[in-house]
PLY file of the C-alpha trace (Angstrom):
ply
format ascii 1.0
element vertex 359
property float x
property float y
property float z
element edge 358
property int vertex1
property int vertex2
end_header
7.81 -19.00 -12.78
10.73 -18.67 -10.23
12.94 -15.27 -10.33
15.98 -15.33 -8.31
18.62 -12.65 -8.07
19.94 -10.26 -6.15
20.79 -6.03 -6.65
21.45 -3.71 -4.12
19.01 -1.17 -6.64
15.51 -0.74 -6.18
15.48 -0.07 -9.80
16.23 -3.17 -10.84
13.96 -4.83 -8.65
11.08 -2.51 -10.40
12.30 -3.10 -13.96
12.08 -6.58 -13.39
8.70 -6.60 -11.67
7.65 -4.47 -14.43
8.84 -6.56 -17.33
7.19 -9.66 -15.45
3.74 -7.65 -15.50
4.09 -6.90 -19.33
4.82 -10.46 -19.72
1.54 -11.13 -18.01
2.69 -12.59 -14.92
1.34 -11.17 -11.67
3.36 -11.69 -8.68
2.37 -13.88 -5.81
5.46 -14.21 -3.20
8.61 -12.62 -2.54
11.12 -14.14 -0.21
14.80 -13.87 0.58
17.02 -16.75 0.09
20.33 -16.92 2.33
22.73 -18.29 0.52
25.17 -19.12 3.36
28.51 -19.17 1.47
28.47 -15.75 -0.53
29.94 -14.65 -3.45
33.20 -13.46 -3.72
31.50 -9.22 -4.39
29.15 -10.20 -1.05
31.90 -11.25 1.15
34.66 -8.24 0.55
32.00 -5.69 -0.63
30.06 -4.13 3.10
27.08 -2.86 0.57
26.42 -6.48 -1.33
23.38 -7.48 -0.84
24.09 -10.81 1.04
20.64 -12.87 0.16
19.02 -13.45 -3.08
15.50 -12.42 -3.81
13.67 -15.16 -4.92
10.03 -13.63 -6.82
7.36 -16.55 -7.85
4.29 -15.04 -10.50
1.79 -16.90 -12.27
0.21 -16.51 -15.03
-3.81 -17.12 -14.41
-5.25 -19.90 -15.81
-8.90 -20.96 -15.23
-10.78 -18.52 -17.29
-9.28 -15.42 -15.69
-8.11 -13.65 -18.94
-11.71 -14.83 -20.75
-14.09 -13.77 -18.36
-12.85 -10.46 -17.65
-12.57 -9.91 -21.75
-16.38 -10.49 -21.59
-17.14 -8.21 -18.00
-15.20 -5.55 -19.49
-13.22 -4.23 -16.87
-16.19 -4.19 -14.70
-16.17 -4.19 -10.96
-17.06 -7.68 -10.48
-13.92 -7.93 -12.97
-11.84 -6.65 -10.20
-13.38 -9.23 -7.54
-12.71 -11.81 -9.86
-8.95 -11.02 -10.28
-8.59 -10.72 -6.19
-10.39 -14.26 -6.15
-7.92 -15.93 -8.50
-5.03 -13.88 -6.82
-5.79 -14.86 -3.51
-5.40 -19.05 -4.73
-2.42 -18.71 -5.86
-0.53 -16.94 -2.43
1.18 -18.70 0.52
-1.22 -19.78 3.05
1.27 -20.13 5.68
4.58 -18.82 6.15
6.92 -18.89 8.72
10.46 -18.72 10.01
12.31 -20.50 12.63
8.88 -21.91 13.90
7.41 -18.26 14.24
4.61 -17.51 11.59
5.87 -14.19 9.86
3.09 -12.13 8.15
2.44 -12.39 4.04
3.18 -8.62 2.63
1.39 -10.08 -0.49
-1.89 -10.53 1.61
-2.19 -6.71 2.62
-4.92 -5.09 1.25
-2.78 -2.30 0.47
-0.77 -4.68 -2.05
-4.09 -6.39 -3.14
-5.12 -3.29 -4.75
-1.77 -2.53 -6.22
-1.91 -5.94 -8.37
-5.37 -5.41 -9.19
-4.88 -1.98 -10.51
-1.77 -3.08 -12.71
-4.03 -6.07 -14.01
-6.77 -3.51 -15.25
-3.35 -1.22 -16.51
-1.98 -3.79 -18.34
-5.10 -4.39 -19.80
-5.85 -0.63 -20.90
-8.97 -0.74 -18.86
-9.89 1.79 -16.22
-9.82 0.80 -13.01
-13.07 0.38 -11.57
-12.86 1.21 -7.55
-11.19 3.60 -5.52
-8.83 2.63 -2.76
-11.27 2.70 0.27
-14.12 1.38 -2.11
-11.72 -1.85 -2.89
-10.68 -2.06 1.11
-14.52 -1.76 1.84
-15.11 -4.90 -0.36
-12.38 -6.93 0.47
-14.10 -7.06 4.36
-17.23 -7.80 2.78
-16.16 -10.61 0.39
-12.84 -12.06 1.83
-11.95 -13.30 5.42
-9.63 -11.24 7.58
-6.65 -12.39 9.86
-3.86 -10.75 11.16
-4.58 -7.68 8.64
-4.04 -10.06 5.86
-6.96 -11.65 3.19
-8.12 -14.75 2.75
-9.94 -16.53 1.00
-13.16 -18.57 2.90
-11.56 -22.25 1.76
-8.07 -21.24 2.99
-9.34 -19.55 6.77
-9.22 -23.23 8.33
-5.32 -23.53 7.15
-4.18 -20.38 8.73
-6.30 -20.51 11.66
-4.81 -24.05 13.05
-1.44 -23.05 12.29
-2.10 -19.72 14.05
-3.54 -21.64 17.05
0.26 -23.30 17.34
1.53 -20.41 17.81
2.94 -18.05 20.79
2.12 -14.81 19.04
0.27 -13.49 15.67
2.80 -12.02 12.72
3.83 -8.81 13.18
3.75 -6.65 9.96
7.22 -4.60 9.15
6.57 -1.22 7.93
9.06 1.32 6.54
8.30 4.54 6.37
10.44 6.23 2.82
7.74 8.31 1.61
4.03 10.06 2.26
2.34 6.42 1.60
4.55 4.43 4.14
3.96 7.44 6.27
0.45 7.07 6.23
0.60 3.46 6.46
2.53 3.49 9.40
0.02 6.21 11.17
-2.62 3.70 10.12
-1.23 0.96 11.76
-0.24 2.91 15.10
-3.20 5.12 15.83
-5.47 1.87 14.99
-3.66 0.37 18.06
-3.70 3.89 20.12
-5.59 6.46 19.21
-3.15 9.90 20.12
-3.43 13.47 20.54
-0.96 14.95 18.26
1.27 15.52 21.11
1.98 12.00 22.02
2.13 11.04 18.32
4.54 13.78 17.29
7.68 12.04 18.98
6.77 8.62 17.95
6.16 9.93 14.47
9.53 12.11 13.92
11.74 8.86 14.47
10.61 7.12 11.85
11.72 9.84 9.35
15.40 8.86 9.36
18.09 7.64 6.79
15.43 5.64 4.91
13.81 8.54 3.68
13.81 8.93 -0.35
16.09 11.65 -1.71
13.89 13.24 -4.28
10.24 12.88 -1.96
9.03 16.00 -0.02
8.58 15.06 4.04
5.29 15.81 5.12
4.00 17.71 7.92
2.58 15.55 10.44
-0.29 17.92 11.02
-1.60 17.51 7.12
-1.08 13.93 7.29
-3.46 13.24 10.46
-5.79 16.08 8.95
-6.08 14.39 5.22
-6.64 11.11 6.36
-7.61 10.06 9.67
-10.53 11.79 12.68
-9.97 13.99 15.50
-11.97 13.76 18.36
-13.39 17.09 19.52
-15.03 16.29 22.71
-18.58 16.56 21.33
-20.94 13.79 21.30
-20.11 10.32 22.17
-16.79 8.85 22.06
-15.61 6.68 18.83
-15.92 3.12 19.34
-12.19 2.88 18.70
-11.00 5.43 21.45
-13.29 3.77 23.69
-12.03 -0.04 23.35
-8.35 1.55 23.88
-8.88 4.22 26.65
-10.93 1.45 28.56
-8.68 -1.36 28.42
-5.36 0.62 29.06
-6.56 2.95 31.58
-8.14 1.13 35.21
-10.17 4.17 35.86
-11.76 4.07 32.95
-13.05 0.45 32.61
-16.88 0.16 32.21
-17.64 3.82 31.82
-20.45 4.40 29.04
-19.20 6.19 25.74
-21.09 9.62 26.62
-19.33 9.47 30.69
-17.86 12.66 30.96
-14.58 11.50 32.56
-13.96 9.47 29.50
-15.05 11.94 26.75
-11.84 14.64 28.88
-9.62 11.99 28.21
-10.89 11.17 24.29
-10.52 14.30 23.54
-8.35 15.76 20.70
-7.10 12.18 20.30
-6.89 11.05 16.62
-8.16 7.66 15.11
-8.72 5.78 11.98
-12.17 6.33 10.17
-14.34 3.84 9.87
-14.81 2.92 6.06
-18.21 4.91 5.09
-16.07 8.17 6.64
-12.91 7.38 5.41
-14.44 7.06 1.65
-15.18 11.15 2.04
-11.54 11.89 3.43
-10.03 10.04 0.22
-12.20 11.91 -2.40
-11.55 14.99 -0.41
-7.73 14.05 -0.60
-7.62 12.73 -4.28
-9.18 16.80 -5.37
-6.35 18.05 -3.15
-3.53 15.87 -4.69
-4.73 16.29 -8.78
-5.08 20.21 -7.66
-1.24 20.14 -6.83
-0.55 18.07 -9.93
-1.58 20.81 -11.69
0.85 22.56 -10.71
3.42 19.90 -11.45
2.37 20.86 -15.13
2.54 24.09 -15.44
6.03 24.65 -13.56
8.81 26.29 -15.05
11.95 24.53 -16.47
12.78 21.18 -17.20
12.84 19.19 -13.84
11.19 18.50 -10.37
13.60 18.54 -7.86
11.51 17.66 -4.90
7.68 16.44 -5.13
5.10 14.23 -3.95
5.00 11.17 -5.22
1.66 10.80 -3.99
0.67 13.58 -6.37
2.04 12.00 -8.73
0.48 9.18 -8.67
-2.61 10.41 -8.31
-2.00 12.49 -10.91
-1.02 9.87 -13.43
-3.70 7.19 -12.57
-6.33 10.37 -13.64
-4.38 10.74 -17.07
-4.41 7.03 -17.32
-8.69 7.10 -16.87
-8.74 10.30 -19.65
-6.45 8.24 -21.86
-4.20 11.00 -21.36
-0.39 9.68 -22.03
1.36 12.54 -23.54
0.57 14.36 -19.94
2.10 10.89 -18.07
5.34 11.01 -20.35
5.57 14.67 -20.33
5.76 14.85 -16.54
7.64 12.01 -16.30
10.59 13.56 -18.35
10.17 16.49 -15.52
11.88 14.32 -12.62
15.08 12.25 -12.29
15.29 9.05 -13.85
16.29 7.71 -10.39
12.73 8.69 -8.53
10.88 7.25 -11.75
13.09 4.00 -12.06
12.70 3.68 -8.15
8.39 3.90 -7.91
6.67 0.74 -8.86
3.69 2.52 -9.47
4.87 5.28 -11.17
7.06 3.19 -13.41
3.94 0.87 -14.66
1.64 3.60 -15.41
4.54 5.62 -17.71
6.24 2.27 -19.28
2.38 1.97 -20.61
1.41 5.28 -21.33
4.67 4.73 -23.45
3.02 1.93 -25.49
-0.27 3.23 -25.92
1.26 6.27 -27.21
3.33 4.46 -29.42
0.27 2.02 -30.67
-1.35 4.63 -31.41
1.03 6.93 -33.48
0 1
1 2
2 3
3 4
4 5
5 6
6 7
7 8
8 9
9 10
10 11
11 12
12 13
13 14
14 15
15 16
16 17
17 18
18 19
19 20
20 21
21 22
22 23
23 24
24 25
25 26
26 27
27 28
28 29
29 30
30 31
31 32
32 33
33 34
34 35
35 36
36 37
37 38
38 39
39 40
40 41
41 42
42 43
43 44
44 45
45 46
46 47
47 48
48 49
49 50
50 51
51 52
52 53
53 54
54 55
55 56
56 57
57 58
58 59
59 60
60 61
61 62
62 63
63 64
64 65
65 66
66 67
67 68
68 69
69 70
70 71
71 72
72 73
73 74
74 75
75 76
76 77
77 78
78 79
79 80
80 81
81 82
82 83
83 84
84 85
85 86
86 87
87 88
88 89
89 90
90 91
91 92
92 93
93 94
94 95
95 96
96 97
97 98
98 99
99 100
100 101
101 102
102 103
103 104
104 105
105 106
106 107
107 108
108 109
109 110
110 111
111 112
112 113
113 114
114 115
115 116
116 117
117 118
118 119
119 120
120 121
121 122
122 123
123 124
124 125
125 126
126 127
127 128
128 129
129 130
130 131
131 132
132 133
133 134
134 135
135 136
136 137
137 138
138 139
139 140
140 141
141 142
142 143
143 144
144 145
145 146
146 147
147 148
148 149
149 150
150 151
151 152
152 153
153 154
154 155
155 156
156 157
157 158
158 159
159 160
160 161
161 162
162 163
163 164
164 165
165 166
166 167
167 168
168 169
169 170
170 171
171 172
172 173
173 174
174 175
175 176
176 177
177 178
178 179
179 180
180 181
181 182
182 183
183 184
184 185
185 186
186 187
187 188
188 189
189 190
190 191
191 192
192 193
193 194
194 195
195 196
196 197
197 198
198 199
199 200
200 201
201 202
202 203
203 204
204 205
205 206
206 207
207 208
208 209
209 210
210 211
211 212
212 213
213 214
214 215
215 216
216 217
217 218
218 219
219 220
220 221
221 222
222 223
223 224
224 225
225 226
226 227
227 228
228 229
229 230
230 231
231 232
232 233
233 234
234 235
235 236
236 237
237 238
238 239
239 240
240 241
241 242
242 243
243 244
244 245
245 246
246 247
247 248
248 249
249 250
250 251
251 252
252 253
253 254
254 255
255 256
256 257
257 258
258 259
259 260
260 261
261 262
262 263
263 264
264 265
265 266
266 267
267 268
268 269
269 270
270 271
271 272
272 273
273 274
274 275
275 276
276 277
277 278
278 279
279 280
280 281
281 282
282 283
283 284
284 285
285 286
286 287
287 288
288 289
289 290
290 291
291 292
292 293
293 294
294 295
295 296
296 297
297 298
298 299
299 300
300 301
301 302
302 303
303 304
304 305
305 306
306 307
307 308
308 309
309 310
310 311
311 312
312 313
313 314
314 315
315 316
316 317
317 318
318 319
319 320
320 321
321 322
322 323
323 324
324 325
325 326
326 327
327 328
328 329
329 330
330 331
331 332
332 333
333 334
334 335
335 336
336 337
337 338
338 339
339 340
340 341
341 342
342 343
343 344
344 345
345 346
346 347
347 348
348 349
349 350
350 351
351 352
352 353
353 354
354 355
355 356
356 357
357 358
């Protein structure tokens, strides 16, 4: 199925997605569609949204809906879903002959249609966020920070070998998440004291920003979820491949030379995935501790928050089948922030149903 429309809301973008997912669609591509001659609202009105959105799903076919009936919700379950997802995503995309990269082919966006397929399905899901990132490596091909499957490598690679330069992913940082996506994706290319970082980091907090999310302090972010160097032991594979090819001096110097451990030091990097697993779980008990407190405060609503609490929060009520906590917190913020969070939205629009199936 085709969706096409166009709303200057991101509320209406998540209803719809939402509704689809109910429906038992999964979505598989979204794209803009320029429409050239606007509408009479586009052309007189500077905030119109002057493309269309045009969102393809699918409904899986193939033995998709049978087989994980029979697993259970089990984690080969979840493999199987990311198998059948991956078949039915653009290969190949690109724009004025430049290949532009597939959001629906980031990991990070992987997971988040797995986990609604295991919501919709009242299951619990069965891996954590690094766990499912550690698999996908293991099971899936890798290009350009997008998945593939093995059968569909060959496409992608020949068209990549046409052209000048690989697809460059567009990140916007609104909340915590994008935040830490964003420091993912830069300290990956250049692992940074916090000094160098610190500029580089402030100017993406701008306009964008969402009006009801708490900003972050920089120095929590790089502490909750990525390493620091201290100077002892051998330098991290990752600081070494940078320092060495961006610095002349440094070329061919051994990770334990003590010019290039001075220069490592107090840089920060992204953990490898056995580390990284330990900095989630350690995260995850620090998030559902502050979503305590998102229970027990006083009066009706939550002016500011986390919505990474939050969602942590909910997706532990979800596993304890606890929905009166999801709707009762839900009621706490504005409308707006719930109507406005993908994630959040799914797991309360359930928690709704269940509660209602089972009254």
């Amino acid at each position: 199925m085709t969706v096409e429309f166009s709303n200057t809301k991101a509320s209406v973008w998540n209803s719809i997605q939402t509704s689809l997912q109910e429906a038992g669609f999964v979505v598989a591509n979204v794209s803009a569609l320029n429409k050239k001659q606007g509408s009479f609202n586009a052309v007189n009105n500077k905030t119109s949204v002057k493309q269309d959105l045009v969102i393809s799903a699918y409904k899986p076919n193939g033995g998709l809906e049978e087989r994980f009936l029979k697993t259970g919700g089990s984690e080969e379950s979840a493999w199987d879903f990311v198998r059948t997802h991956l078949s039915y995503l653009p290969v190949v995309k690109s724009k004025s002959d430049e290949l532009t990269y597939i959001p629906e082919r980031d990991p990070r966006i992987i997971f988040d249609r797995m986990v609604a397929w295991f919501v919709r399905h009242n299951v619990p899901v069965p891996l954590s966020s690094q766990e499912f990132q550690e698999g996908l490596r293991l099971r899936f091909s890798e290009r350009d920070g997008m998945a593939f499957l093995p059968e569909q490598v060959a496409e992608y690679d020949r068209k990549r070998a046409q052209a000048a330069q690989a697809p460059q992913m567009e990140l916007f940082v609104s909340d915590e998440r994008s935040a830490i996506d964003w420091l993912t994706d830069f300290l990956r290319k250049r692992p940074s004291t916090y000094q160098e970082v610190h500029p580089e980091f402030t100017t993406q907090l701008g306009a964008g920003w969402r009006k009801h999310e708490e900003k972050p302090e920089l120095s929590a972010l790089l502490a909750d979820n990525f390493l620091r160097y201290d100077g002892n032991g051998d330098v991290p594979s990752q600081i070494h491949s940078y320092l060495s090819t961006n610095f002349k001096d440094l070329r061919g110097l051994e990770k334990d030379d003590l010019r290039l451990k001075a220069k490592a030091k107090d840089r920060w990097f992204v953990p490898d995935p056995s580390k990284a697993k330990d900095l989630e779980q350690k995260r995850e008990r620090s998030l559902l501790k502050e979503f305590e407190s998102y229970k027990s405060a006083p009066g009706r609503k939550l002016k500011e928050f986390r919505l990474e609490v939050l969602r942590a929060g909910f997706k532990t009520a979800w596993g304890a089948k606890d929905y009166k906590t999801i709707i009762s917190i839900a009621q706490k913020i504005p409308e707006e922030a719930l109507q406005e969070d993908e994630k959040l939205l799914l797991w309360y629009d359930q928690a709704l149903t269940r509660m209602e199936a089972n009254a």
